[in-house]
C-alpha positions as CSV (number, residue, x, y, z in Angstrom):
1,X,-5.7,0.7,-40.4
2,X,-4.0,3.2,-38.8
3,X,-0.1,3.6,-39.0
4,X,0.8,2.9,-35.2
5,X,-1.7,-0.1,-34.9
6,X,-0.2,-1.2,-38.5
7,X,3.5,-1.0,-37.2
8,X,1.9,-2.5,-33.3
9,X,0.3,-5.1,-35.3
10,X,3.7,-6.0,-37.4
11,X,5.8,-6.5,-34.2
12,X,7.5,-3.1,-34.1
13,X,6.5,-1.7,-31.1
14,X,3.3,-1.2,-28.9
15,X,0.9,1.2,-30.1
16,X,2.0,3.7,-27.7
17,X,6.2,3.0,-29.2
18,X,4.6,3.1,-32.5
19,X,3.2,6.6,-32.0
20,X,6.6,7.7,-30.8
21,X,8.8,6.5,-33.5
22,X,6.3,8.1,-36.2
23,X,6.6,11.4,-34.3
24,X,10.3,10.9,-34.7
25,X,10.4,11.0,-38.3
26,X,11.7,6.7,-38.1
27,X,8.7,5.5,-40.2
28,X,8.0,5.8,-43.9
29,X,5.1,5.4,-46.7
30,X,5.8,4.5,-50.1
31,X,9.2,6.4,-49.5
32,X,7.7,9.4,-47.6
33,X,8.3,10.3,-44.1
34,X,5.1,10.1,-42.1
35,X,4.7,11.9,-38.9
36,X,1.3,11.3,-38.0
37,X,0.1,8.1,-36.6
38,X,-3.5,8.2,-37.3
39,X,-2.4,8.3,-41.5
40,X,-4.1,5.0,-42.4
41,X,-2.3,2.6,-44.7
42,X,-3.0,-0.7,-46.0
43,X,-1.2,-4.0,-46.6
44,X,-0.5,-2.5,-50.3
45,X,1.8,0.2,-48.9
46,X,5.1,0.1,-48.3
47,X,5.6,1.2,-44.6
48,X,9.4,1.0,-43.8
49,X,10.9,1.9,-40.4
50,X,14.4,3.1,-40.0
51,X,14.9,2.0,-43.7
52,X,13.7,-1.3,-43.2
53,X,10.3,-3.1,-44.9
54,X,7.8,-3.9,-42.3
55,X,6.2,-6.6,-43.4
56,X,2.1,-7.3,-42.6
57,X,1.1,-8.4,-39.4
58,X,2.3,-11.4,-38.7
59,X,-0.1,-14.3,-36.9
60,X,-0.7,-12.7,-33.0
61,X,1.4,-14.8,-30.5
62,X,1.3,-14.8,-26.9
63,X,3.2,-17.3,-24.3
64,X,3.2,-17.6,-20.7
65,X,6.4,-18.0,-19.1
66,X,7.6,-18.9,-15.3
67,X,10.1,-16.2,-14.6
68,X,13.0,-17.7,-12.5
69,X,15.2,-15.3,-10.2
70,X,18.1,-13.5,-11.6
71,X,16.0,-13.0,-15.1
72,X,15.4,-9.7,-16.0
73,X,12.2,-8.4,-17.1
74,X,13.2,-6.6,-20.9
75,X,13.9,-7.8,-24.6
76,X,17.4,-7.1,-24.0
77,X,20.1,-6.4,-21.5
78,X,23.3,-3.7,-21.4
79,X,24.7,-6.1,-18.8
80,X,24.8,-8.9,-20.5
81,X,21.9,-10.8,-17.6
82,X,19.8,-13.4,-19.4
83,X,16.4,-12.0,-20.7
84,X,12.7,-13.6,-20.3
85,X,12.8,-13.7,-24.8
86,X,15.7,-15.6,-24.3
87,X,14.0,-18.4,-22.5
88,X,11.2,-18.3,-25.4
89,X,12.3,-20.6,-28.3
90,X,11.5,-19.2,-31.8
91,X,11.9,-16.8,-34.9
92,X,9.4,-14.2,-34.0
93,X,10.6,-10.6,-31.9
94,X,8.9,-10.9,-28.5
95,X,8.4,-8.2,-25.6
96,X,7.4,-9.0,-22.3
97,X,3.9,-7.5,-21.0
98,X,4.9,-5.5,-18.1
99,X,7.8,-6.6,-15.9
100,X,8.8,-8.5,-12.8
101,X,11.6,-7.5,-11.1
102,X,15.2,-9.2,-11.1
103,X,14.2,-10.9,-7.6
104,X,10.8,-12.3,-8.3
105,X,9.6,-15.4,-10.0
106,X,6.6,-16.5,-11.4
107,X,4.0,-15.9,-14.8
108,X,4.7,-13.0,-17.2
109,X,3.5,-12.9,-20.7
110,X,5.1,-12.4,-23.8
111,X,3.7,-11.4,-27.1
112,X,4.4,-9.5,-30.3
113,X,1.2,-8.0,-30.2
114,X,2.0,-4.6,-29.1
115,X,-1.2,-3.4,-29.0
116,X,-2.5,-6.0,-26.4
117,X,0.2,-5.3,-24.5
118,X,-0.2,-2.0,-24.0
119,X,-4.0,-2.7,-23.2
120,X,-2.9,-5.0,-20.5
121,X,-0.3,-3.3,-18.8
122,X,-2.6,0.0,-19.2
123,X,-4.2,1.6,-15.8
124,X,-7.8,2.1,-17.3
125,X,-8.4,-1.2,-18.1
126,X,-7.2,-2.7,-14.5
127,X,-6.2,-5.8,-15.1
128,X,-5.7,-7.9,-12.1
129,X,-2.3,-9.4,-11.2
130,X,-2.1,-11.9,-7.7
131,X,0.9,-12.7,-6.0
132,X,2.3,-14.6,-3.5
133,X,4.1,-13.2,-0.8
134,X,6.8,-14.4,1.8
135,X,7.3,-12.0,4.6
136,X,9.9,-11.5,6.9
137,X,9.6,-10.4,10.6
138,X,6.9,-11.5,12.9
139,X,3.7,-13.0,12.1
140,X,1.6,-10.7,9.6
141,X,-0.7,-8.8,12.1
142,X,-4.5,-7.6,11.1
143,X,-3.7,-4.2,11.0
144,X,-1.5,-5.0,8.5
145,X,-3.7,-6.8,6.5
146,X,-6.3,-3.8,6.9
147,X,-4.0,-1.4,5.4
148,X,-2.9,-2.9,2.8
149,X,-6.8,-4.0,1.7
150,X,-7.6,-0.2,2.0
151,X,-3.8,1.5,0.7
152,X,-0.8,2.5,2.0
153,X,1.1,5.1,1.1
154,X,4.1,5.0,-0.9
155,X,6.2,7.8,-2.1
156,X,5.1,7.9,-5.0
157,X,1.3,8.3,-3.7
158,X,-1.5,6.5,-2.3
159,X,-2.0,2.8,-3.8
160,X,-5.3,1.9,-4.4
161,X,-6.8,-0.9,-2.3
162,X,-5.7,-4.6,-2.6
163,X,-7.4,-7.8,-2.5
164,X,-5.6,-9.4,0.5
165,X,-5.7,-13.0,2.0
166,X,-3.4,-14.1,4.7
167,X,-2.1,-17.5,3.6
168,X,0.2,-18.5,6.4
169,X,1.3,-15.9,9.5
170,X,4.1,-15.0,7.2
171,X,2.6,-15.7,3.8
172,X,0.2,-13.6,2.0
173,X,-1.7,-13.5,-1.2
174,X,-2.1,-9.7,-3.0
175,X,-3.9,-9.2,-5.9
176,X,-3.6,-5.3,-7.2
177,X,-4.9,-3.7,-10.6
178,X,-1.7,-1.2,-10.6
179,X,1.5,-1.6,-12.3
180,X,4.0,0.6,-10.4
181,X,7.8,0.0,-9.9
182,X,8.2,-2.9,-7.3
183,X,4.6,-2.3,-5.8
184,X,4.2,-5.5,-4.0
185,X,7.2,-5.3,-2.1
186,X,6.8,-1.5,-1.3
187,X,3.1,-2.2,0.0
188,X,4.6,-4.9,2.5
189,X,7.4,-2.8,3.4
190,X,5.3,0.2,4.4
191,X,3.8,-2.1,6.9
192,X,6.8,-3.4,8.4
193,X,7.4,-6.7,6.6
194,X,9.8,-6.6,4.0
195,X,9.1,-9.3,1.3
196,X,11.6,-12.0,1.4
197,X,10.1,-14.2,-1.8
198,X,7.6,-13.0,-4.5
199,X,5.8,-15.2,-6.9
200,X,3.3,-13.9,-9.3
201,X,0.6,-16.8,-9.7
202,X,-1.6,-15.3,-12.0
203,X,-2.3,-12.6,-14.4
204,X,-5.8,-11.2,-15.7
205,X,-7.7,-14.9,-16.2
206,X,-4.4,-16.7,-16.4
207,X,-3.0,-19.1,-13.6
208,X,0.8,-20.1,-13.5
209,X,-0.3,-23.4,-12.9
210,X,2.2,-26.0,-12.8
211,X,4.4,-24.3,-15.4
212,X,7.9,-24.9,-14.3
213,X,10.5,-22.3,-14.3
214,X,12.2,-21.3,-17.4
215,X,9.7,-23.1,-18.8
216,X,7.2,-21.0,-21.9
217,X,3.9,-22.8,-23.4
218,X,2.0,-20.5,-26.5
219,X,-1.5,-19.8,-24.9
220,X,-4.6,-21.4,-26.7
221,X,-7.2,-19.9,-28.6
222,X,-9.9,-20.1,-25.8
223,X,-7.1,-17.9,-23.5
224,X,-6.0,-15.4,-26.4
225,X,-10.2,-14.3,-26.3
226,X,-10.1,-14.5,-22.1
227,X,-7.2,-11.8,-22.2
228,X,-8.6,-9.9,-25.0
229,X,-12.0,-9.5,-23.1
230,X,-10.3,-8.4,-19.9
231,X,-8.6,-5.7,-21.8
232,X,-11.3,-5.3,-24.8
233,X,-10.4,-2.5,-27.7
234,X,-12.7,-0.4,-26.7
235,X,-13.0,-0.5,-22.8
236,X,-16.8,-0.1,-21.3
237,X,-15.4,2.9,-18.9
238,X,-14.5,0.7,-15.6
């Protein structure tokens, strides 16, 4: 196996991280400073980072968690704001797949598989997140709707189109394959309704059900292989 997928697999990082802190010179094998991650190593190597043994890969975990408001998104926080690991009970080091920002609620995954999580939050693959949208202003018009199914154009480029479905005049549903920096909100802004409450209700095959918030549940077997083949290892060039 490969050193970054070894140390992804182990819980240290995602692949991607992994890559980075071998490049860094943080990552050792029996005692020797490896910089490349494609050096392969097996589970009779000793494969330290920062000093530290990394142990084998421990069993692949991933839970689904209702995000409340006021949570932030990250492993940890300089400000001292509660975390969404914090709301996960257990031993094992846990990183959330992609974020949701401070204001919004609703399902985000955690895992220590790093390398799934990379896959999932990746572009290429195009996984598919739905939200929930509250808008304020007046009633949602159909131009509106339009634009957002085709794009709109943000400032940090052109977003691709969106699956759109107008719930209520002031509700609407948005599912987009795209992971940038508060994109939901943006989109709705750009056509003149800011978003007054955001709830992501599913992600990839994944529903957020009737999960209550703050509340985590471990995913089953049968939904570890749905998310695996929505973001396969090798992907068939979407």
């Amino acid at each position: 196996m490969r050193l970054a997928k070894f140390l992804a697999h182990a819980g240290v990082a995602s692949r991607r991280g992994a890559e980075q802190l071998i490049v860094a010179g943080r990552v050792t094998v029996d005692g020797g400073v490896v910089t490349d991650p494609a050096r392969d190593v097996t589970d009779a190597d000793a494969v330290a980072f920062d000093g530290e043994p990394v142990a084998g890969a421990e069993p692949r975990v991933v839970y689904a968690l209702h995000k409340p408001a006021g949570v932030v998104s990250t492993a940890s926080d300089t400000h001292g704001r509660r975390t969404v690991v914090e709301l996960v009970p257990g031993e094992r080091r846990l990183y959330p797949v992609g974020r949701l920002d401070a204001d919004s609620t609703g399902l985000i995954l955690l895992t220590n598989d790093g390398d799934l999580a990379n896959r999932l939050t990746h572009p290429r693959y195009e996984v598919p997140k739905t939200y929930r949208a509250t808008l304020a202003g007046p009633a949602i018009t159909d131009r509106a709707l339009k634009a957002l199914r085709e794009g709109v154009e943000l400032d940090d480029g052109m977003t691709a189109p969106a699956r759109v479905r107008r719930l209520t005049p002031h509700q609407l549903e948005l599912t987009i394959h795209e992971g940038r920096n508060r994109q939901v909100r943006r989109m709705c802004e750009a056509v003149g309704r800011p978003v007054r409450q955001l709830v992501r209700v599913r992600f990839g095959p994944l529903e957020l059900g009737d999960l209550r918030p703050g509340r985590a549940r471990r995913l089953t077997g049968a939904e570890l292989a749905a998310l695996a083949a929505a973001a396969p290892d090798r992907p068939s060039g979407r």
